[in-house]
KEBAPA-574587 format. One record per atom (N, C-alpha, C): x, y, z. Coordinates in steps of 0.02 Angstrom, whole numbers, padded with zeros to 5 digits, always signed. Example, Ala and Ser with C-alpha at 12.3 -4.5 7.8 and 13.67 -1.06 7.14 Angstrom:
2
+00660-00284+00390+00615-00225+00390+00660-00165+00390+00642-00112+00354+00684-00053+00357+00645+00002+00394
This chain:
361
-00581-02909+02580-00573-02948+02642-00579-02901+02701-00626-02920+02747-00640-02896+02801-00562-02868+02857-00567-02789+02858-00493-02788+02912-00411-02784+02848-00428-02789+02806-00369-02793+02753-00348-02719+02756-00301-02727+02746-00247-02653+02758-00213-02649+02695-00251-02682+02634-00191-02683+02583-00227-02606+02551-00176-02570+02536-00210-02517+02495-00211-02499+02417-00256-02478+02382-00285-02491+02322-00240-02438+02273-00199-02486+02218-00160-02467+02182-00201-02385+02141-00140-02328+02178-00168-02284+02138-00186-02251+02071-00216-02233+02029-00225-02196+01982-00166-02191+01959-00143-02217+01892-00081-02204+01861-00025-02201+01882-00009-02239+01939+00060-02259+01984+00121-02260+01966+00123-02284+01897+00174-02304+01850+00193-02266+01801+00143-02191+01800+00142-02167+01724+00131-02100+01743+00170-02079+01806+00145-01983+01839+00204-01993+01900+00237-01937+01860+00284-01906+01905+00252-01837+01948+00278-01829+02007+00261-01773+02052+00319-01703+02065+00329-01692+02024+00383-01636+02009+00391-01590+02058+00425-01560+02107+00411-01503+02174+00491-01476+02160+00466-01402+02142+00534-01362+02147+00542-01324+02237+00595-01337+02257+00629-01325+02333+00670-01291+02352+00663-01243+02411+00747-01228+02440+00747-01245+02514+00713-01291+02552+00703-01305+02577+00690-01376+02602+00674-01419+02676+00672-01473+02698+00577-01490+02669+00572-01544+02629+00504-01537+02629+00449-01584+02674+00465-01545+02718+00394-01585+02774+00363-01578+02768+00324-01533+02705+00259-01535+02695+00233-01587+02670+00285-01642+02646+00235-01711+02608+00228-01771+02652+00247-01746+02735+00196-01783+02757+00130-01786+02766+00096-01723+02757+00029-01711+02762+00005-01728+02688+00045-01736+02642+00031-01774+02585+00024-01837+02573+00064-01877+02636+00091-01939+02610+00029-01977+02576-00044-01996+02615-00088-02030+02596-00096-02046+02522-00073-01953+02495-00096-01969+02418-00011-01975+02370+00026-01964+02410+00090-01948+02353+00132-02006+02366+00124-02064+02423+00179-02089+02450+00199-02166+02400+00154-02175+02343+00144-02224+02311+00186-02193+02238+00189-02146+02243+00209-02109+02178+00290-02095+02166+00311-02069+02125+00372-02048+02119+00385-01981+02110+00437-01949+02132+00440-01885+02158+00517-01870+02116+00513-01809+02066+00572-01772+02054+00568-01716+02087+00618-01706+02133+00635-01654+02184+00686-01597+02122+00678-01531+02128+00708-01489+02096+00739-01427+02139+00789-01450+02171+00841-01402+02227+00836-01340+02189+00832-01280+02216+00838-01221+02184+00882-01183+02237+00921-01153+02217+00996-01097+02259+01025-01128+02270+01066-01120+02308+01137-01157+02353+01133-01237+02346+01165-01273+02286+01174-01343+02291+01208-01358+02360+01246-01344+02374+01284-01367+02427+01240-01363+02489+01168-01336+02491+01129-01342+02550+01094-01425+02549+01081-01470+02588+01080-01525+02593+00996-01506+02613+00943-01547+02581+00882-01549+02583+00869-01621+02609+00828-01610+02641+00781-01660+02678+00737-01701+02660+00711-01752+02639+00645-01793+02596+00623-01836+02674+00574-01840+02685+00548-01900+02733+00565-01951+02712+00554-01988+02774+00584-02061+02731+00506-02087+02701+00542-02150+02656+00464-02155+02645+00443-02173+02566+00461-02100+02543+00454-02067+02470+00509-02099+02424+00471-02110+02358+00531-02141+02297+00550-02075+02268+00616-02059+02291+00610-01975+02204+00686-01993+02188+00696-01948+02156+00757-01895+02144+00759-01842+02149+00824-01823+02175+00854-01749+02203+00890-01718+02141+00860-01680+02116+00923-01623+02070+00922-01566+02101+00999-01547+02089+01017-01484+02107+01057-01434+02042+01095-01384+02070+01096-01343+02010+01176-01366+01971+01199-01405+02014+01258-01446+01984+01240-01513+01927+01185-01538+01964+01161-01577+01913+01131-01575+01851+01087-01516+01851+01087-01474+01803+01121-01469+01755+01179-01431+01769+01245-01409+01737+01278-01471+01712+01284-01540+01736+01304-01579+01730+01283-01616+01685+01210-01626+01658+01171-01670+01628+01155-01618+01577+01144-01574+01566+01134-01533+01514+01193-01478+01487+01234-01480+01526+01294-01447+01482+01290-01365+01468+01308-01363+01431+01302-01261+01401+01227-01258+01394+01182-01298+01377+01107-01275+01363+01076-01278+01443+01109-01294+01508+01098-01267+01552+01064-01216+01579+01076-01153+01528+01063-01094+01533+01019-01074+01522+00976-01123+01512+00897-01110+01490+00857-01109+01535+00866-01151+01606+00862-01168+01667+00862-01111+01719+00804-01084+01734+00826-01010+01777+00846-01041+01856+00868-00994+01860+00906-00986+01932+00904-00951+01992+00871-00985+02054+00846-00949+02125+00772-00927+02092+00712-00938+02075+00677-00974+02041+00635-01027+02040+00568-01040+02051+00535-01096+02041+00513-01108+01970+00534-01073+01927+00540-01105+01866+00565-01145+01849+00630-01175+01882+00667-01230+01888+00640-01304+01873+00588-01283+01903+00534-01356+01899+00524-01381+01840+00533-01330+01780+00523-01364+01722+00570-01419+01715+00643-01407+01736+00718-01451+01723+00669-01535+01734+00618-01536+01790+00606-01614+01814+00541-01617+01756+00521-01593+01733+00465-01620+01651+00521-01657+01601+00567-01608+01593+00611-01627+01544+00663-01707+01568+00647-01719+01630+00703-01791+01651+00640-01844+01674+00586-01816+01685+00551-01865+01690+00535-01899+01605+00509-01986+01624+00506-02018+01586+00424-02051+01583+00384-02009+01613+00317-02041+01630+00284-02002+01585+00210-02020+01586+00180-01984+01523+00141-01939+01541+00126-01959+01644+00085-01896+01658+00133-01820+01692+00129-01765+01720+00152-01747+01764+00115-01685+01824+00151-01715+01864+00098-01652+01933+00153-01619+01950+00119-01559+01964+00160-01513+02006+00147-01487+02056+00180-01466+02108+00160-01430+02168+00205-01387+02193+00181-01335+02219+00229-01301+02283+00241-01313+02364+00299-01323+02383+00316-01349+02455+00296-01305+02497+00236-01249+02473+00208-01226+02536+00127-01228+02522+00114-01295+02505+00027-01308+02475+00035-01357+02498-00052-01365+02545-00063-01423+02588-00138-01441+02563-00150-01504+02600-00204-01510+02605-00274-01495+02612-00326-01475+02570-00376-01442+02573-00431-01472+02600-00482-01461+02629-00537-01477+02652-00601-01470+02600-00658-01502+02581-00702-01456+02529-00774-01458+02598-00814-01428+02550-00863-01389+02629-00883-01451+02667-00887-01515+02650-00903-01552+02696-00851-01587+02756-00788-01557+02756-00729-01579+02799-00674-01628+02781-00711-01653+02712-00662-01707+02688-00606-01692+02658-00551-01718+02677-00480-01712+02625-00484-01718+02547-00457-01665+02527-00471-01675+02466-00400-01703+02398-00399-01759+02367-00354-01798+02370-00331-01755+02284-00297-01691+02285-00299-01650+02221-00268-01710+02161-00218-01747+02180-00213-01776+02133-00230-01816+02083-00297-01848+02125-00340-01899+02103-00394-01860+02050-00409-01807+02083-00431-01740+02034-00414-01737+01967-00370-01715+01978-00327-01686+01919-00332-01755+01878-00308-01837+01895-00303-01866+01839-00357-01885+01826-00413-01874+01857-00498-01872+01839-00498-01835+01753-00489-01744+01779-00468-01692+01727-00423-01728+01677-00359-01752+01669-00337-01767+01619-00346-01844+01574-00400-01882+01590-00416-01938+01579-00496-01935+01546-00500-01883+01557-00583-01851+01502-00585-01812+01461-00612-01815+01408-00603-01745+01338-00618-01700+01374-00597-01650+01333-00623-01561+01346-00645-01544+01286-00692-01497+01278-00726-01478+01255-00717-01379+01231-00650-01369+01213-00661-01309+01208-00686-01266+01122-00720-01302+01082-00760-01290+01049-00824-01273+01043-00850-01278+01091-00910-01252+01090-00923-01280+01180-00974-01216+01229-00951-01196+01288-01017-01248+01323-00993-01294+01383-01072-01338+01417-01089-01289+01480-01144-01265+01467-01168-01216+01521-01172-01246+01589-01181-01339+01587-01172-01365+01657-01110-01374+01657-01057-01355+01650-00982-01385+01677-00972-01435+01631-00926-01450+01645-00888-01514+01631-00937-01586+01627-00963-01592+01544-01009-01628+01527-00997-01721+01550-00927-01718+01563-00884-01789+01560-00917-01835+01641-00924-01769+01690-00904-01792+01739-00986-01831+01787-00983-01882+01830-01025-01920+01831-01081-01863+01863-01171-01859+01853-01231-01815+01855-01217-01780+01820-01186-01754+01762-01179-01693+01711-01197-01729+01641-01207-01687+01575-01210-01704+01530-01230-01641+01496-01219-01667+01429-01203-01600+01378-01301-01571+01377-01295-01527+01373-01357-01484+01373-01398-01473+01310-01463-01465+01316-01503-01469+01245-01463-01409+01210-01473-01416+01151-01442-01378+01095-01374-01407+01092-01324-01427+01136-01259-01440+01123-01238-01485+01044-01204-01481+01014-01205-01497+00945-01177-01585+00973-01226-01634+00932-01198-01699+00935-01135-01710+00916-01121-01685+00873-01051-01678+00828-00991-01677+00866-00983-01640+00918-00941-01599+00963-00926-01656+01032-00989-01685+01026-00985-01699+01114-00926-01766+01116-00907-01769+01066-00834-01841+01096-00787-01819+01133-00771-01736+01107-00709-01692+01150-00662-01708+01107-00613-01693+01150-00550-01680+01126-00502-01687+01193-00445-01730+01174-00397-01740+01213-00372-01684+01264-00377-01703+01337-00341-01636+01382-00281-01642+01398-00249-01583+01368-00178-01598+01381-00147-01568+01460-00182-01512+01463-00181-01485+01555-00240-01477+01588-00239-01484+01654-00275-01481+01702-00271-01435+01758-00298-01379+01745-00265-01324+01799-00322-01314+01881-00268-01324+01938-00307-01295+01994-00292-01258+02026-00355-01258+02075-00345-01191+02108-00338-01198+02177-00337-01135+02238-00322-01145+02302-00384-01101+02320-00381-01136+02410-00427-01093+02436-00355-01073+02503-00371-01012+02513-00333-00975+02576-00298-00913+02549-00246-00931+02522-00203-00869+02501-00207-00861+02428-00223-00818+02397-00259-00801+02323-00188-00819+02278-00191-00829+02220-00143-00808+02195-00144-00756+02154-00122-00713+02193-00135-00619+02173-00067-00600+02165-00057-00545+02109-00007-00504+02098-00002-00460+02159+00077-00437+02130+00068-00388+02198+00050-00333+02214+00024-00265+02160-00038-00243+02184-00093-00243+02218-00106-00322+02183-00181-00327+02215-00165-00360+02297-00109-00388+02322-00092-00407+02368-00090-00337+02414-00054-00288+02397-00052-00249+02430-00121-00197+02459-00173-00197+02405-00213-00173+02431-00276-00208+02461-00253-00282+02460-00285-00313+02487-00251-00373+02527-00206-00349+02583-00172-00408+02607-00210-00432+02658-00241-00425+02672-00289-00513+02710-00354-00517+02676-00358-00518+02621-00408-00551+02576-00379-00615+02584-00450-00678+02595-00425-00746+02591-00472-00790+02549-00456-00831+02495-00520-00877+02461-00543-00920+02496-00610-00907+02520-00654-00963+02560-00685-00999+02519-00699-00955+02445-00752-01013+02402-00737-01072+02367-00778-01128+02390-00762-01177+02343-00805-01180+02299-00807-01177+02229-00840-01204+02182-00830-01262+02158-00881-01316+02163-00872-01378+02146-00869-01384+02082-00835-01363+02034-00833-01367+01963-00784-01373+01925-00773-01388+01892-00728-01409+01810-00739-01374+01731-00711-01323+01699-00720-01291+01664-00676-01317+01599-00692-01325+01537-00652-01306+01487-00633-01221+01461-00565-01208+01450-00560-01140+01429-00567-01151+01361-00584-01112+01331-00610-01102+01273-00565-01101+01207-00564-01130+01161-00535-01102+01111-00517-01040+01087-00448-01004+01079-00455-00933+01092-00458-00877+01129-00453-00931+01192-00456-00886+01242-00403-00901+01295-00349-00869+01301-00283-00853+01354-00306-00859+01425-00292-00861+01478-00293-00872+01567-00219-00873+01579-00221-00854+01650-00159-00851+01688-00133-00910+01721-00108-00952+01694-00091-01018+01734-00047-01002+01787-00087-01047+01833-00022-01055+01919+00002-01104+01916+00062-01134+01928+00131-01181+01911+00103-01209+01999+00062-01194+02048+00084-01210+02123+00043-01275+02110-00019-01299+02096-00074-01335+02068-00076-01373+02008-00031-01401+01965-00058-01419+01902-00022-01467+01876-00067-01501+01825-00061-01558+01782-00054-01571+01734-00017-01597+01695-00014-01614+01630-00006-01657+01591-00038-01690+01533-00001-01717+01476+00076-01734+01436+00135-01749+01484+00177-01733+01449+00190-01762+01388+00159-01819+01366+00179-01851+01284+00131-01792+01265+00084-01791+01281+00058-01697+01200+00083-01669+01226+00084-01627+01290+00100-01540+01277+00167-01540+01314+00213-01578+01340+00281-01586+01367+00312-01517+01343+00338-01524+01277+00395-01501+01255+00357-01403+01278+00306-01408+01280+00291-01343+01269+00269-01294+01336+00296-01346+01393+00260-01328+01458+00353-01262+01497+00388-01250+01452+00435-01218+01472+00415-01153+01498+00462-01157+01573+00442-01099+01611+00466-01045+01610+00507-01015+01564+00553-00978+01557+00618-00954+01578+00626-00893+01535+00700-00859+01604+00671-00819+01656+00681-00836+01732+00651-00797+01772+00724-00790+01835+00718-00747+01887+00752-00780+01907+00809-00720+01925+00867-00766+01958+00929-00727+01955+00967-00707+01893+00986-00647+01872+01009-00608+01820+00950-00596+01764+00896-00595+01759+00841-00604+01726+00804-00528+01761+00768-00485+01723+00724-00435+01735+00648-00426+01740+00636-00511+01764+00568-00510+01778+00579-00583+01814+00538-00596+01865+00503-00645+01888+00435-00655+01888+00408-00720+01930+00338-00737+01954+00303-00732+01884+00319-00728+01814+00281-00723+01747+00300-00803+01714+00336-00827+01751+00357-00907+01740+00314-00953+01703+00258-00967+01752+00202-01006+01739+00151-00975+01706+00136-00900+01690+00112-00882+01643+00126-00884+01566+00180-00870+01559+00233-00880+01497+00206-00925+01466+00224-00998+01531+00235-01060+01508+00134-01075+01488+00077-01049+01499+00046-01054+01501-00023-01021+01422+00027-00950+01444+00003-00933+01356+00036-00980+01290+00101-00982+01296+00112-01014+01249+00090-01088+01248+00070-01133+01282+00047-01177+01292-00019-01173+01277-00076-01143+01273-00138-01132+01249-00117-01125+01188-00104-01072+01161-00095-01071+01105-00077-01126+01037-00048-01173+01068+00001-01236+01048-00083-01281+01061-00085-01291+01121-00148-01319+01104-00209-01299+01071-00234-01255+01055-00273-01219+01006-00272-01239+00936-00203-01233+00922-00200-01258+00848-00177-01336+00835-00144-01371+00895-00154-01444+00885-00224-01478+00904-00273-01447+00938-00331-01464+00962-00338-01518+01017-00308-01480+01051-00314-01498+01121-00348-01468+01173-00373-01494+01234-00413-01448+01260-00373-01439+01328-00389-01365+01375-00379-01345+01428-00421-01349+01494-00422-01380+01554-00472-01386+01614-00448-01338+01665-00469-01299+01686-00467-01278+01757-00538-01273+01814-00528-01274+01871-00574-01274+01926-00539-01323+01982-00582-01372+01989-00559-01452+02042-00504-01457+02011-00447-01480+02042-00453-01492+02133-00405-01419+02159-00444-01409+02227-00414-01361+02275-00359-01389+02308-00315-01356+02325-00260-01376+02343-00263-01291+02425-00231-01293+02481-00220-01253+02520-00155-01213+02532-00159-01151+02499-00088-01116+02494-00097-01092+02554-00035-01099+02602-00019-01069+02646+00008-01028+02665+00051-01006+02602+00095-00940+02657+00093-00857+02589+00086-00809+02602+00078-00766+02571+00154-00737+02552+00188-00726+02497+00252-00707+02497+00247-00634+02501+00296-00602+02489+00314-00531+02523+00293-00482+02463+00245-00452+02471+00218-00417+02401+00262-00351+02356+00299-00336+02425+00366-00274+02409+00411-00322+02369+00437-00370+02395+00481-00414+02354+00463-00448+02280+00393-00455+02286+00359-00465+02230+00343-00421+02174+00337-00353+02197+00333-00313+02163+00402-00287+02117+00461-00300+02133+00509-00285+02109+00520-00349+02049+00489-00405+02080+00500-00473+02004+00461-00426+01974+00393-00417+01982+00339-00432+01949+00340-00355+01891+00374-00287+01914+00372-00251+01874+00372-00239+01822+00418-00249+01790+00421-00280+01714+00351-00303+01680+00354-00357+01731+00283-00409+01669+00233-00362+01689+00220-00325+01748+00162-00288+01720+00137-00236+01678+00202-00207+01655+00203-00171+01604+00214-00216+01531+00241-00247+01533+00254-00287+01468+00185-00364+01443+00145-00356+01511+00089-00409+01497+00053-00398+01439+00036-00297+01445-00018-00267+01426+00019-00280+01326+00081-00283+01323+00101-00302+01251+00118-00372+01250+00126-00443+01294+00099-00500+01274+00033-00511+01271+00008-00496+01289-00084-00526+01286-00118-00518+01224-00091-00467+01202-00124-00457+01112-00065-00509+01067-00009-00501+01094+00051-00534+01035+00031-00606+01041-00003-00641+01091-00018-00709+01103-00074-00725+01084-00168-00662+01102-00205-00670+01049-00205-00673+00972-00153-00633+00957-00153-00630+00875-00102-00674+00856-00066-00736+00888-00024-00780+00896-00045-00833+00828-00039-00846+00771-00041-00904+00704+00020-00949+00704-00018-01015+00704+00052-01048+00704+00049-01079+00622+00060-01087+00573+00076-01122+00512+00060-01200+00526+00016-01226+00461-00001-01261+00470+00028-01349+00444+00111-01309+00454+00152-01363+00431+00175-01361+00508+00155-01347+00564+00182-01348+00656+00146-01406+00657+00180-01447+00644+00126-01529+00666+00161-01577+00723+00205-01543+00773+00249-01556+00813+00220-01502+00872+00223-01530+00930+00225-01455+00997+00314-01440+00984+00342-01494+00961+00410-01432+00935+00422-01384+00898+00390-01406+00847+00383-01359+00786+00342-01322+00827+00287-01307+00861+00241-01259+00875+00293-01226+00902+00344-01244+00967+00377-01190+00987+00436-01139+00948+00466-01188+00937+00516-01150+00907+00490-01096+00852+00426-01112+00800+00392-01047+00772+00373-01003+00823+00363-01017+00878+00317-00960+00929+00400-00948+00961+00440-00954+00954+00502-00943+00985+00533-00874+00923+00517-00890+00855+00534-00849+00820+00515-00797+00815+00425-00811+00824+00383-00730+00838+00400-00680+00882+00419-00733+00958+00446-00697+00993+00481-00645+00979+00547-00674+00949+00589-00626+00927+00586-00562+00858+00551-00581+00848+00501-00537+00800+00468-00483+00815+00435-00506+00863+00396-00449+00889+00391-00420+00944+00410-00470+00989+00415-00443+01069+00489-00414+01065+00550-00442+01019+00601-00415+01033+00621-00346+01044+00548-00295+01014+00576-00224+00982+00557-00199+01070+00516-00246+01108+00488-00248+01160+00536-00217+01206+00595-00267+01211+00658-00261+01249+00684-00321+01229+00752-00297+01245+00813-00359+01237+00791-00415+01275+00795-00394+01332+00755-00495+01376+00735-00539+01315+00673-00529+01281+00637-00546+01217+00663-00609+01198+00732-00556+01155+00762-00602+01117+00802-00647+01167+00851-00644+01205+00860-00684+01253+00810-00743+01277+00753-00728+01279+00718-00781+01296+00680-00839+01249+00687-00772+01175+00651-00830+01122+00731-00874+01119+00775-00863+01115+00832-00892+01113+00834-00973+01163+00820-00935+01219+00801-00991+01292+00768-01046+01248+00702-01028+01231+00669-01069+01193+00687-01130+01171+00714-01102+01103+00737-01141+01061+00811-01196+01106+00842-01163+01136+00900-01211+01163+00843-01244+01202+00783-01253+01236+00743-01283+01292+00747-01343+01227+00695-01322+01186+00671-01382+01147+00722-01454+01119+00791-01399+01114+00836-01448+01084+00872-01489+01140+00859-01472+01216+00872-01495+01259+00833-01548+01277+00785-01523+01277+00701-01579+01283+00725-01654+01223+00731-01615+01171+00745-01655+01124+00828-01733+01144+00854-01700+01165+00914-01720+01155+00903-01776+01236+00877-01757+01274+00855-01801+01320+00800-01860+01310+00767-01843+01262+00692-01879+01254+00682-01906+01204+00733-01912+01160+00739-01941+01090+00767-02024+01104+00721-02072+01083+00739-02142+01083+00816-02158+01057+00857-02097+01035+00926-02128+01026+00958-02071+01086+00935-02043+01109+00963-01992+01152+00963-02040+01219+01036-02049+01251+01047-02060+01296+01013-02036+01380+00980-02075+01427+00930-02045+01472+00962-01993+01519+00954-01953+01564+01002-01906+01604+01017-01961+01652+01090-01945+01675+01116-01981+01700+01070-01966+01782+01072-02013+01846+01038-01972+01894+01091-01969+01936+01066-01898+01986+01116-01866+02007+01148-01912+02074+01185-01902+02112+01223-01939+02161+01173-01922+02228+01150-01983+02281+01124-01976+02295+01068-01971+02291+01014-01992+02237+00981-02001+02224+00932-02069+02262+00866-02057+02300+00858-02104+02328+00821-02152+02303+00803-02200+02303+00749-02255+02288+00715-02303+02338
């Protein structure tokens, strides 16, 4: 109808939570609203509960904080890092939807070279609503997507895909660089957009960013845990990597596939690379002994669960990274209490988390 202002029910409205870990008022989702304001929002307070956060009006979510936390999960709490945007995992585990997005409250709106807004979310459930293909590699991109198609020689056999359980993106402005490379390059900025969509490959590990991304939570839920990072913890900012090797891996042997490229999202603010460097120490010495422990990673082929996948990859942990350092075992430990937490929330006789006070609708 000519002049109608009604606007067109979005992409999975009912079935995708928008997860944003915070210590702060988030005004950044007004420059979101267009695409997020139809959606539902688990807010994940990180530091000082007693600091009172801000939501526009507007927005459907819930607010957790680190009392609620404590409250709804009890002694396995502790799995939950602290001062921390790993936190964000706590809202995978209370959401009840089947998709989930994530973002950081200092990522805005991107432009792509022709000036247009670019609506990342609509992206992403593009990415998780088409097979992937990480069995054998499409030299044009992402065979699914409309002008593409699988390339001569590509094996007929292959081309149905395989279910995507994540969807990873990227930013243009502020890189997401370690802090080395920050430091010797602090006003390096990403101008390029590549218009593209990649499957990662079977077998092959990447560094996932937690600021951008999407997921599957009925497949790969239980396995998207971000670790211990954080306050009292001897490493940060390795959060979403963690959560990212072991998550390939899990998908590898359940056969699932991985996307990264579209959609850009605009990081805005560069964090403090001295401050970063003191999380990040650790994992950069200790990467160079996960990256082989995660390539040479076998899961048994009685793991017919992403639970079972973890909790065996929770055991290796401790197996082998333990001789690593103590953290190790501490964290394969995390693990396993994550899953039984996951579990104990998400189980059709398991009672739902209660929501916290104040909670808006």
């Amino acid at each position: 109808m000519a002049g109608s202002s009604i606007k067109p029910t979005p992409l999975l409205k009912d079935e995708l939570d928008i997860v944003i870990p915070t210590i702060r008022n988030l005004d950044f989702l007004e420059m979101w609203r267009p695409f997020f304001e139809q959606y539902h929002l688990i807010i994940v307070q990180d530091g000082d509960p007693s600091k009172n956060i801000k939501v526009p009006d507007g927005f459907d979510y819930e607010l957790y904080n680190r009392n609620d936390i404590n409250r709804i999960l009890g002694p396995k709490a502790s799995c939950i890092s602290f001062k921390d945007s790993a936190c964000r995992c706590f809202g995978y585990m209370v959401s009840k939807k089947k998709y989930i997005y994530t973002i950081d409250d200092d990522c805005f709106v991107a432009k792509d070279p022709s000036g247009k807004e670019i609506n990342a979310l609509e992206q992403h459930i593009k990415n998780l609503l088409s097979p992937s293909t990480p069995l054998f590699f499409n030299t044009l991109y992402d065979p699914y997507r409309e002008g593409a198609d699988f390339v001569r020689g590509y094996p007929f056999s292959l081309r149905e895909g395989v279910p995507t359980a994540v969807s990873h993106g990227l930013w243009l402005n502020i890189p997401d660089y370690d802090a080395p490379t920050q430091l010797v390059k602090p006003l390096e900025r990403n101008t390029r957009y590549v218009d593209a969509v990649l499957t990662v490959p079977k077998g092959t590990l990447f560094p996932m960013c937690g600021m951008n991304l999407a997921f599957n939570r009925e497949l790969i839920g239980p396995a998207m845990y971000f670790g211990l990072m954080g306050d009292g913890q001897p490493v940060g900012r390795y959060d979403d990597m963690w959560a990212g090797w072991c998550m390939k891996v899990i998908c590898d042997h359940m056969g699932w596939g991985v996307k990264t490229g579209l959609p850009y999202i605009w990081h805005s603010k560069a964090s403090n690379p001295f401050v970063n460097l003191k999380k990040e120490y650790n994992g950069i010495f200790w990467q160079e002994e996960l990256i082989p422990f995660f390539q040479s990673a076998v899961l048994p082929k009685e793991c017919t669960t992403v639970q079972k996948c973890y909790i065996e990859l929770a055991k290796q942990v401790k197996e082998k990274l333990g001789k690593l350092d103590p953290y190790f075992i501490k964290l394969a430990d995390a693990m396993v209490t994550w899953i039984e937490a996951w579990d104990e929330l998400n189980s059709s006789e398991g009672k739902p988390a209660k929501l916290p006070n104040g909670t808006a609708k």
